[in-house]
N, C-alpha and C positions, 0 to 999 in steps of 0.2 A: 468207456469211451470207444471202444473196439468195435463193440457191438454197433454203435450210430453210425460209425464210419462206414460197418460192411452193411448196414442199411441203405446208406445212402450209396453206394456204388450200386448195388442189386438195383435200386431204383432210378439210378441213370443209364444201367446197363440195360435194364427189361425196355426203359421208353426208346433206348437207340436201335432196339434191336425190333422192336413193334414198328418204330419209325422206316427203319430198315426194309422191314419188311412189305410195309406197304408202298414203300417207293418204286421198289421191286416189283411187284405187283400191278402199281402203275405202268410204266415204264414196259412189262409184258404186253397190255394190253392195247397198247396204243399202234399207231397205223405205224406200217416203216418208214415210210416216205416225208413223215414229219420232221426227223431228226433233222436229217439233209437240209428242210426246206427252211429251219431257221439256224443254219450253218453251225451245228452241233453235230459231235460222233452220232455213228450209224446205233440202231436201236440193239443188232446184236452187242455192239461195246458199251452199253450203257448197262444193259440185262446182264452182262458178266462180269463189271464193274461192283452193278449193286448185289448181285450174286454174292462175290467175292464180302464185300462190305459185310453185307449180314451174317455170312460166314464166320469174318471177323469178329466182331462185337459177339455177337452168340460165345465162340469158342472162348474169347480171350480178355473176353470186358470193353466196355465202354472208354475205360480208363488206360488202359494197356497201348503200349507202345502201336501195334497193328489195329488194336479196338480205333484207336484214334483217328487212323486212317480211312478206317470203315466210316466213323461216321462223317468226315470232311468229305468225303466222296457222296453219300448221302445226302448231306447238305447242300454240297453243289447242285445236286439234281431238283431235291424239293427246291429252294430256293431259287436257281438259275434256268434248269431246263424245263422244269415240269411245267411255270406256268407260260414258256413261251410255246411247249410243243401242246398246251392247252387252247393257247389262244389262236393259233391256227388251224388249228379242228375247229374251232368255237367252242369249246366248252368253258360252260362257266360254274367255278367252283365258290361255292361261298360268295355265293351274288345275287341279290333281289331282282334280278334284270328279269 
């Protein structure tokens, strides 16, 4: 029973922390003038925010009291900032346009 459990942690830790990381990565690559312009933190507190995140989760699990925080902060971004500071560049992700 041990074993599935630390299975299944390992494998929500590895997708929070891949997730992590590309958010991050995102989030580097983008203009700086976007954040501001759809009334979100500036792009360095975003980049040390998900920094930090991936930090977390990597060191301490997915699971873990600070993993946790890493990945709500994550999520914030994929889900809330990433596709507004997309949509105002124009990029489109995941779009037959």
């Amino acid at each position: 029973m041990a074993y599935g459990q630390n299975l299944i942690l390992l494998l929500l830790t590895l997708a929070a922390g891949v997730a992590a990381a590309v958010a991050l990565l995102h989030a580097a690559l983008q203009r700086k003038d976007a954040f501001p312009a759809v009334d979100r933190q500036s792009k360095v507190i975003w980049v040390s925010i998900l920094a930090a995140a991936t930090l977390f989760i990597w060191l301490f699990g997915a699971v873990n009291f600070l993993g946790i925080i890493g990945v709500v902060a994550m999520l914030v971004y994929l889900v809330d900032v990433r596709p507004r500071v997309d949509d105002i560049q124009g990029k489109r992700w995941f779009s037959k346009r």
